[in-house]
C-alpha positions, 0 to 999 in steps of 0.5 A: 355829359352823359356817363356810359358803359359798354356792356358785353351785348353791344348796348349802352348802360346809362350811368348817369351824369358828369355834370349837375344837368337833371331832367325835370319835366322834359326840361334840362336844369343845371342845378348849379344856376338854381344853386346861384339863385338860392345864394344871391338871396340875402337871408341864404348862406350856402345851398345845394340843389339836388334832384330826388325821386319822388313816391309817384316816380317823378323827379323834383328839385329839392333845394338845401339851404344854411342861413335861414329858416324860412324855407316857404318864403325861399321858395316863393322868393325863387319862384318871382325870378325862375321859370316854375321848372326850376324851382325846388319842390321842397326847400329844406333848411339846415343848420350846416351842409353835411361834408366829406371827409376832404371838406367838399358837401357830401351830395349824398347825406 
């Protein structure tokens, strides 16, 4: 799932990544299943999960919800049925998923 490029000097560029596979404290999540854990609870309507930098250089889990407004009560729900590096450090909950032009979740906003 790794993205590279080539770069005139004979090394490897790291991009990025394809899927949604982020590394958090040495383990590797995919976003996607925490984004599943988020929706099956009754009160969350969508979610997004995405891995932001944190002030200390640290990556974290930030999860985004619609539906509710509990966003600690989110958390401590997860935190009964995730191992502890899967859920979000912060869960942050809004009133609709930003979209992109074509209607897909801008990731980005």
């Amino acid at each position: 799932g790794d993205v590279v490029r080539y770069l005139p000097g004979g090394e490897l560029e790291f991009l990025g990544r394809r899927d949604h596979q982020v590394k958090i404290r040495g383990q590797r999540i995919e976003l996607g299943e925490v984004e599943n854990a988020l929706r099956a609870l009754p009160e969350v309507t969508d979610a997004v999960v995405v891995s932001r930098v944190d002030g200390v250089g640290q990556a974290r889990l930030v999860g985004y919800v619609t539906g509710t407004d509990g966003a600690e009560r989110i958390r401590q729900e997860l935190a009964r049925t995730l191992p502890e590096a899967m859920v979000p450090s912060a869960v942050v909950c809004l009133d609709e998923m930003p979209l992109t032009a074509n209607g897909k979740v801008d990731r980005a906003a």
